[in-house]
N, C-alpha and C positions, 0 to 999 in steps of 0.2 A: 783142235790142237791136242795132238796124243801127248801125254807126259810119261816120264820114266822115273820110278820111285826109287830107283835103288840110292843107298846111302852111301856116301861117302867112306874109303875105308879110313881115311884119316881120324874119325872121328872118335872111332874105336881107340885110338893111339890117344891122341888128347885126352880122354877120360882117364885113360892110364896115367897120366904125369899126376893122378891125382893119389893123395893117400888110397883110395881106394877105389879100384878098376868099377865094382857093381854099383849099381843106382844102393842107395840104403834107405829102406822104406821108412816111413816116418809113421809112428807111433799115436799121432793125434792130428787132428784137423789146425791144431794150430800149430804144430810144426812143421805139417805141410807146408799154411798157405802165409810163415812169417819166415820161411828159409831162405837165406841169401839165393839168388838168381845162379845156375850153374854157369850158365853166360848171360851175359847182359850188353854187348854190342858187336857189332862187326862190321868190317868194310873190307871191299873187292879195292886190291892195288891199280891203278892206272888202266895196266895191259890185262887186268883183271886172272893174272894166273898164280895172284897171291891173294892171303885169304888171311886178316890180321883180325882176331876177337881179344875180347877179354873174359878170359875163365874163371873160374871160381878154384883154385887149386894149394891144396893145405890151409885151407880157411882166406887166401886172402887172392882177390879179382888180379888177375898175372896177364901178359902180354904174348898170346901161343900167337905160333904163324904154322899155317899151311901151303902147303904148296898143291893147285886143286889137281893140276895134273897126274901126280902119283901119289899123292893122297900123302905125303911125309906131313906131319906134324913137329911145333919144336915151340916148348918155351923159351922166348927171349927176351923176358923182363920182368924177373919176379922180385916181390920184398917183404922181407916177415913182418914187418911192422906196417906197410903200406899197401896203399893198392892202387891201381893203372885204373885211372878212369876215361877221360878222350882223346880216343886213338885217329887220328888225322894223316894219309899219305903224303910225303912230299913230292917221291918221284917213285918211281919201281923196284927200285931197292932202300930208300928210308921212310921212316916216318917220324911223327912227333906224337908224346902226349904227356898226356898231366899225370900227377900221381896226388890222391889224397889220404889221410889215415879215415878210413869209412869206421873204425870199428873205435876212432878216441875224439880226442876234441876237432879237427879241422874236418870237419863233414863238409863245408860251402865249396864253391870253385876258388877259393885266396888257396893255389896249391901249385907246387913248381911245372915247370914246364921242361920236358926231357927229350930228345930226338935219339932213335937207333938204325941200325942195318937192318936189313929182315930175318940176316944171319946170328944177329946179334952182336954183332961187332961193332966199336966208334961210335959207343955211347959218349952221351953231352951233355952238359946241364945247362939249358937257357936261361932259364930262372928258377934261383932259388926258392925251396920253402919260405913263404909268409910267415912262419912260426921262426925260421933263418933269419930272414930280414929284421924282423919285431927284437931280437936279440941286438941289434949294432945299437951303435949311439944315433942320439936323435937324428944328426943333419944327414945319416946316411940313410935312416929308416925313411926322411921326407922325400927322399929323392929316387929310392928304390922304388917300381911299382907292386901293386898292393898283391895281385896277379898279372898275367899275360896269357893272351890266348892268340891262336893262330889265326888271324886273317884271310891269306890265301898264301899260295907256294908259289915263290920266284921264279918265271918260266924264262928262256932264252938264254943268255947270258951264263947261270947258276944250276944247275939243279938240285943243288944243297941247300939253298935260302929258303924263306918264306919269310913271310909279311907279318907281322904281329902286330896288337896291340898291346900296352903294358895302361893299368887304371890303375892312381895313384890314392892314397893316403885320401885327401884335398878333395877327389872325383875328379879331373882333370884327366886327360887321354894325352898319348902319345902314341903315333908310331913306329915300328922300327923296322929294318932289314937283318935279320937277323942270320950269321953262317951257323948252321945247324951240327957241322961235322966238328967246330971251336965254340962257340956259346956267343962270338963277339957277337956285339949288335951296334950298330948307327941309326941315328932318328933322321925319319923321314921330313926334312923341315918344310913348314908350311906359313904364309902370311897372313893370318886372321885374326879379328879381332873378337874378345870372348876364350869361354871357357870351352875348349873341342870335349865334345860329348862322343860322335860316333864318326864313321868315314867308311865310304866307296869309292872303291876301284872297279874299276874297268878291265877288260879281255884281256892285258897285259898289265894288268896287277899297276896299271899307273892310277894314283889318289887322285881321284874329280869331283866329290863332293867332303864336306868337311860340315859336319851341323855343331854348331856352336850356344852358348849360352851365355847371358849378359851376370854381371856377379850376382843379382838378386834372385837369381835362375828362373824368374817370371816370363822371358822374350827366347823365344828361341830362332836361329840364324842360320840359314841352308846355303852353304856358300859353294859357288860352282865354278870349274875353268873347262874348256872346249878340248882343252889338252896338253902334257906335258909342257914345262917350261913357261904357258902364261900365266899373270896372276891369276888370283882368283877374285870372284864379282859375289855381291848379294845377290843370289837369288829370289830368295823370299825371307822376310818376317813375321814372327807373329807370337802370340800367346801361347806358353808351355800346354794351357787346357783348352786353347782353340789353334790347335794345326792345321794349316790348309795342306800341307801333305808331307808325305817322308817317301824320302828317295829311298828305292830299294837297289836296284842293281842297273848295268845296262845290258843291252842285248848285241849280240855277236859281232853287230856294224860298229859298237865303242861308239856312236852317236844318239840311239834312241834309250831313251834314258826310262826305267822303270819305276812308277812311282804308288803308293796308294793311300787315296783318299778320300774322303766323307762324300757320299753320295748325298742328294736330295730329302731321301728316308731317312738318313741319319747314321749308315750301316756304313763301313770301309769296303771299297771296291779296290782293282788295280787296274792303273791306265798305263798308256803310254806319256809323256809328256811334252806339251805343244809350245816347242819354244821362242814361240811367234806370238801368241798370246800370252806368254808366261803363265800357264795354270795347267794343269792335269786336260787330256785333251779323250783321246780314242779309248773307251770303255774296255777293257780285255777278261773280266771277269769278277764276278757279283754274285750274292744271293739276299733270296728274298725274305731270310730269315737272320743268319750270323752274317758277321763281319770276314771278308777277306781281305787280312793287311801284309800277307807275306808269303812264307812256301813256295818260293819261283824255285823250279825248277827245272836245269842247264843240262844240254848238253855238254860232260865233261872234258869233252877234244875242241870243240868249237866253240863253248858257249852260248849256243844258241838256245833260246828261251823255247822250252818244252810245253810244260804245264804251269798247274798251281795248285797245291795241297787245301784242298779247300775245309772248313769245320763243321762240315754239316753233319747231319745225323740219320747214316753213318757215315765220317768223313771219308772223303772219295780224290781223285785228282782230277782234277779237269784238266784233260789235255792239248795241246793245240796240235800235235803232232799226231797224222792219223795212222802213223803206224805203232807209234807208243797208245795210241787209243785202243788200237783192235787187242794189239799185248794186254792190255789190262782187262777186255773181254776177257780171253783165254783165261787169263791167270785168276781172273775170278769164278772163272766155269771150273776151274781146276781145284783151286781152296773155296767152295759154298762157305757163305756164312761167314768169314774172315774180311777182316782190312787188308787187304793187298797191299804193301807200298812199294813199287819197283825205284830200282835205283838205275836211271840210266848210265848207260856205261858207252867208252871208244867205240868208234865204228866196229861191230862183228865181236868186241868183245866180251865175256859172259856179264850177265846182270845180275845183282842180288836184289834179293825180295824176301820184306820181311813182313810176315803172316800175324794178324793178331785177335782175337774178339775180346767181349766180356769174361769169357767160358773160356778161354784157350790163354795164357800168359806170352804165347808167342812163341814164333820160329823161322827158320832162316831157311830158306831156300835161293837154287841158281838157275837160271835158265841161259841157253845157250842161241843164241841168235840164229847161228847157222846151221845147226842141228836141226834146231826147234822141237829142244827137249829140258824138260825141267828137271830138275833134282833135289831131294830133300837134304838139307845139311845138318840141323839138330834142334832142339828144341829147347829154349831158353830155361823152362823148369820141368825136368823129364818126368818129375816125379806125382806131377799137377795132372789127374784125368780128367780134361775136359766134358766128359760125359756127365761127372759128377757135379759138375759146376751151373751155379744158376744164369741165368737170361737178365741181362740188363736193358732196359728197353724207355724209349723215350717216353716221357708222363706230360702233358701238357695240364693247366689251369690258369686259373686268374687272381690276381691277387684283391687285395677289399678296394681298392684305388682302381681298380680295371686295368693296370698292368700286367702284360701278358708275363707268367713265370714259366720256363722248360725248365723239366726235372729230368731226374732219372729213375724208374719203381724196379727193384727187384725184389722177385717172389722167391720163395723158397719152395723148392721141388716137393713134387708129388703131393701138393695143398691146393686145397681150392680156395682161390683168391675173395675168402667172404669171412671176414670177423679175425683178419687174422693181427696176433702181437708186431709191434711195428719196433723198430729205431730208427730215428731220421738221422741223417747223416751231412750235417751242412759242413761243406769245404773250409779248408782255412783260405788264408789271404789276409782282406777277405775280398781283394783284385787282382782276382784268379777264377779259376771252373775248373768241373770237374768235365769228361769228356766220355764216352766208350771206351772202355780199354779193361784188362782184366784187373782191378781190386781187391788185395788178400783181406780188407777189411769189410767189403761188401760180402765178397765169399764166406769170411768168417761170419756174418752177422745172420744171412741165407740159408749157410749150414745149418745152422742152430736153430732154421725155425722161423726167424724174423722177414717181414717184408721188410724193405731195407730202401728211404729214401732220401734221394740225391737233389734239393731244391737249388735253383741255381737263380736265387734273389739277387734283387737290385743290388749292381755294383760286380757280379758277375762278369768278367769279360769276353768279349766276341760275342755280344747281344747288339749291338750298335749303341751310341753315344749316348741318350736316351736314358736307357740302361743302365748303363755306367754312372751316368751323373745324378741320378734320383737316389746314390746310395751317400751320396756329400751328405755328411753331418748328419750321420742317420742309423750310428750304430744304435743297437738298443731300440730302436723306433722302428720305421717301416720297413726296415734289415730283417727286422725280428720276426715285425708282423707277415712278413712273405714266407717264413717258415714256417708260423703258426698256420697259416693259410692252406699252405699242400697237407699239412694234417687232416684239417679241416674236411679237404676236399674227400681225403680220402672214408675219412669216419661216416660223411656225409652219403658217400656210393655203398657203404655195406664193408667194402676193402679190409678194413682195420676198427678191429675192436679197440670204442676209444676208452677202454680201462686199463688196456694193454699197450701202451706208449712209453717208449723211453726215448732218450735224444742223447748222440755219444757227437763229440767233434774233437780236433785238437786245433792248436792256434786262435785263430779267429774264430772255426767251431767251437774250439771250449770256450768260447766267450760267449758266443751264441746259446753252446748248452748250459751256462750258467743264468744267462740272461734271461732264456725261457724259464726257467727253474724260477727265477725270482717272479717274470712280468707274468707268465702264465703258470701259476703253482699246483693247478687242479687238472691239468692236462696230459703232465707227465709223471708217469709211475718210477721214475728213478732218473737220473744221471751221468753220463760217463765226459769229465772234461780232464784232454790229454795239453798242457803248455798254453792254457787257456790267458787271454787277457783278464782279469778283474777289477782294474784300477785304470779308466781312460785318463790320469793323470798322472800315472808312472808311465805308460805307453808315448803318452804325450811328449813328453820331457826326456822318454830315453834317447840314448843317442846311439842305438842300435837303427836309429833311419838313417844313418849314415851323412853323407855329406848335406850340402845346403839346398843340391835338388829335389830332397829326399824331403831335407826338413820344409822344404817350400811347399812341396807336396800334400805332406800331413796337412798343413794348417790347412788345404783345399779339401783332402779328401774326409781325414777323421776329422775335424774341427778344430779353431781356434777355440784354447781352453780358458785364454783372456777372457773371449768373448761368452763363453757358453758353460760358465762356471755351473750353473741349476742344471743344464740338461748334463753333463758329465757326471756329475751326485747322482743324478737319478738314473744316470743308465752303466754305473760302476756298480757293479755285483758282488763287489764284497764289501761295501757299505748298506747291503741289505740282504744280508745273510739269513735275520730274520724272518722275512716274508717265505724263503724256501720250504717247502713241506716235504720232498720227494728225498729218497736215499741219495747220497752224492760218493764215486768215486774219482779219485784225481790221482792225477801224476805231473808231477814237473822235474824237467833234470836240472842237474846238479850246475853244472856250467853254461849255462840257455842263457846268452847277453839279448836275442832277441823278445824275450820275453823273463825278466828274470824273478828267482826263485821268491823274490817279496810277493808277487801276484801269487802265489801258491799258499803263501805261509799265513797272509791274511786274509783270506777265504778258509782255510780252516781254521784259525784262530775264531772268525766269525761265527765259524759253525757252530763251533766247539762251545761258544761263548753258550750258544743261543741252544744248546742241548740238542742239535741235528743229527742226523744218522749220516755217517761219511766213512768214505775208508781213505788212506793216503799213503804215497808212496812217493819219497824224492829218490832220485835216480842218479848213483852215482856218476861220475864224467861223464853224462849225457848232456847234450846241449838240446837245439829248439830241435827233438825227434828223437827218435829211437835208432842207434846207431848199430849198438852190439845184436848178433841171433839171439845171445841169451837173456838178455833185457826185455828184446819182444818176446819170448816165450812166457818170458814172468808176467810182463804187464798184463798179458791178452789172454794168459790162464786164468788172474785175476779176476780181469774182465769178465770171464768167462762165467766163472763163479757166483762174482755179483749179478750179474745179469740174469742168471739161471734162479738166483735166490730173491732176486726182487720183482721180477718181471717174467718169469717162467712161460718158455716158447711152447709148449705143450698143456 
């Protein structure tokens, strides 16, 4: 497959809407790799001859459109105080997206929902700001949804609607038909019994399943109809933490229904489902490692089921389409070493593809069907040399229980992997994973010197159920000890000098790296915890878990604190402040309801008590993360600092 490099002239134009036309080199490795994204998404319109991103322009993510054919550029949605996050097409001249303030308090998706022309013209507002809403009196705040996100676009009939859903206050779902050109919306009304958690539609956007939940949110209830206008049936019941399956989508015929569920080994596969048998029936794809629960991927004219994004390492697509198979040959012979993700497009019209590795932040490119020629569009952070960046690569070991743990090890260049200074680096969550993909904080940690690892301990998700549930009631305990473990392994091979150990995390990691600090004191040469938990009894009791499936959740996943009053003492880290021996730095922001600022205050209170070495930092209107560039710059030069003076890469 021959490709053609040349660059888009549009591009050229777009960077110009920006205060300043040149790339502006950056002065430190941490301004480099903590600099907002110059783009951070894009989508091909329908007929694919529109080309909708979000830029980075005058400090805030703005709404450009191109036109790929003569390459015109235009911003059409900008705001000084906000910024354009998910941009979604409705039809070939509109779309929809959200806006949120990325740089003040509303960082989560609770953010309005907006549709425009490509032109710019016959702006809407779907739904208000959340911070809008939170302003009325109470019985309008109960009744407004919390957000709204788009579902699918209303085909036939409209082509100014789409589908939404609006999630309320309570966690209760609704949803709506929304005219995108007026803001009205009507609910889509359905007969079921229970709390509606999610919903699929079918090729013509009519609602066929409905999953529901009983008030205790313990049972959960997959309700199905055959099609428009009949009621709907129980399909299946079952346990919130034993699901026999979750419907995902249907395939082009509106009859064969996609679903994925727990194989034999314990892993998520995706079937077709056998409505003869009532249960998940013909296998369509699995592996023998992670979990596949989703990532279908459609034909966007037909809907016919393509592939499936599958999580391996490296994540790849499996396709069922063999001419979308050989495209992703090609398009891999063409970017070595990168994650290809194509995005199929109409029959003959262009596809986008977006490029990623460890080493590379990512970039956009088009290919053209009927040419059969590819072309580069831009590169998400121009100013990032991939040459310079290190190799993240998968680390396998085992934990002291024989459970198998995949990590992640990056080495820092131009070092020979023998006695070298480490940071481990455990994810927040702490159900969640971390994945391949490029990391300013793993680059940060590399630059400087450090091997840099990524333990992906019980309760990590897309390891299969197994996995998952070995991490129940287990913070502080064998959470822990699966991180102490990939240390281990590594001291163990010569890798990592074990006098030269630090451990940095935020969230759940700063709970982790406070926990190690206490449960293993002689291991780590210092600390870095960013919004850390310290008190499973404030965590416990917050009511940043949100509604009651949330709160039903915790009591399964972290523990009932009724019940496990001894092991919460002993696995809260700032009622043992004491045992710490290693330097500590922290940060917590100022406004963080997910984790709030008492978890900061009494872990240094503790330290302080007990005559510890720590440094601290609360963050003004930061919430659970670092929102502002110039907040990251402060923290991570900090960091930088401390790290260099306690633990020194050299």
């Amino acid at each position: 497959m021959k490709t053609h490099l040349s660059v888009l002239r549009c591009w050229a134009a777009l960077l110009c809407l920006s205060a300043a036309c040149s790339v502006v080199q950056a002065q430190s490795p941490v301004s480099e790799l903590f600099r907002n994204a110059k783009f951070a998404s894009a989508t091909l319109s329908p007929n694919g001859k529109y080309l909708a991103t979000t830029a980075s322009i005058n400090g805030r993510m703005q709404l450009a459109m191109v036109e790929i054919e003569t390459g015109t550029a235009k911003n059409v949605a900008g705001y000084e105080t906000l910024d354009v996050a998910a941009i979604n097409w409705i039809s070939d001249e509109r779309i929809v997206f959200s806006i949120i303030d990325r740089d003040g308090e509303q960082t989560s998706s609770e953010s309005g929902l907006y549709a425009i022309n490509r032109d710019g013209t016959k702006s809407a507002t779907l739904m208000q700001s959340w911070e809008h809403v939170r302003g009325m009196d109470q019985g309008t705040w109960a009744s407004e949804p919390r957000y709204m996100s788009m579902l699918a676009r209303s085909v036939n009939d409209d082509p100014n609607a789409i589908i939404a859903v609006g999630y309320f206050p309570n966690g209760d779902a609704q949803t709506y038909r929304v005219d995108s050109l007026t803001g009205k919306r009507r609910e889509i009304e359905f007969d079921v019994k229970g709390v509606a958690r999610n919903f699929v539609l079918d090729k013509n956007n009519v609602l066929r399943v409905i999953n529901t939940t009983n008030t205790e949110q313990s049972q959960m209830v997959v309700w199905y109809r055959d099609q428009a206008g009949q009621p709907f049936r129980k399909l299946s019941e079952h346990s919130t933490f034993e699901p026999k399956f979750q419907v995902l989508a249907f395939d082009s015929d509106d009859t064969t229904m996609i679903v994925s569920a727990l194989m034999e080994e314990g892993r998520w596969g995706i079937f077709k489902y056998d409505f003869v048998a009532n249960k998940p029936g013909e296998l369509l794809a699995s592996d023998k490692l992670v979990d596949v629960g989703g990532g279908l991927v459609f034909a966007p004219d037909t809907r016919k089921l393509l592939g499936v994004r599958m999580g391996t390492e490296p994540p790849k697509t499996l396709w069922f389409d063999k001419s979308m198979a050989s495209l992703q040959l090609g398009i891999d012979k063409a970017f070595p070493g990168m994650v290809n993700v194509i995005f199929p497009g109409n029959a003959l019209a262009p596809m986008l593809i977006s490029s990623y590795s460890s080493a590379h932040p990512g970039q956009y490119s088009l290919y053209y069907p009927d040419k059969k020629k590819l072309q580069n569009l831009f590169t998400t952070r121009p100013w990032i040399d991939p040459k310079k960046m290190s190799t993240q690569l998968p680390y396998d070991y085992v934990a002291r229980d024989g459970l198998p743990i995949m990590s992640y090890l990056t080495l820092p260049q131009g070092r020979e992997a023998k006695a070298l200074p480490m940071v481990v680096l455990p994810h927040g969550g702490p159900w969640a994973r971390d994945g391949i993909g490029f990391n300013p904080e793993v680059q940060f940690l590399a630059g400087m010197g450090y091997a840099v690892l990524q333990p992906q301990f019980r309760g990590s998700t897309g390891f299969g159920e197994a996995h998952f549930k070995k991490s129940f009631a287990q913070w502080g305990l064998s959470m822990q000890d699966d991180i102490t473990d990939g240390v281990n392994s590594l001291v163990k091979q010569g890798v990592v000098d074990p006098k030269r150990i630090c451990i940095m995390g935020a969230s759940y990691g700063g709970y982790a790296v406070m926990m190690g600090l206490v449960k293993d004191p002689d291991l780590y040469r210092c600390g870095v915890n960013l919004f850390g938990v310290t008190n499973l009894f404030y965590i416990s009791s917050s009511d940043s878990w949100g509604d009651k499936a949330a709160t039903y959740s915790k009591d399964k996943t972290l523990g009932d604190p009724g019940k496990l009053k001894d092991q919460f003492n002993a696995t809260s880290p700032a009622r043992h402040a004491d045992k710490i021996k290693a330097p500590v730095f922290m940060a917590y922001g100022e406004k963080d309801y997910r984790v709030p600022l008492i978890h900061g205050e009494d872990m240094r209170d503790g330290l302080k008590k007990y005559g510890k070495v720590f440094e601290y930092m609360e963050l003004e209107k930061e919430e659970h993360g670092i929102a502002k560039e110039e907040t990251r710059y402060r923290v991570y030069g900090a960091i930088e600092t401390f790290l260099k003076k306690y633990n020194p890469p050299n």
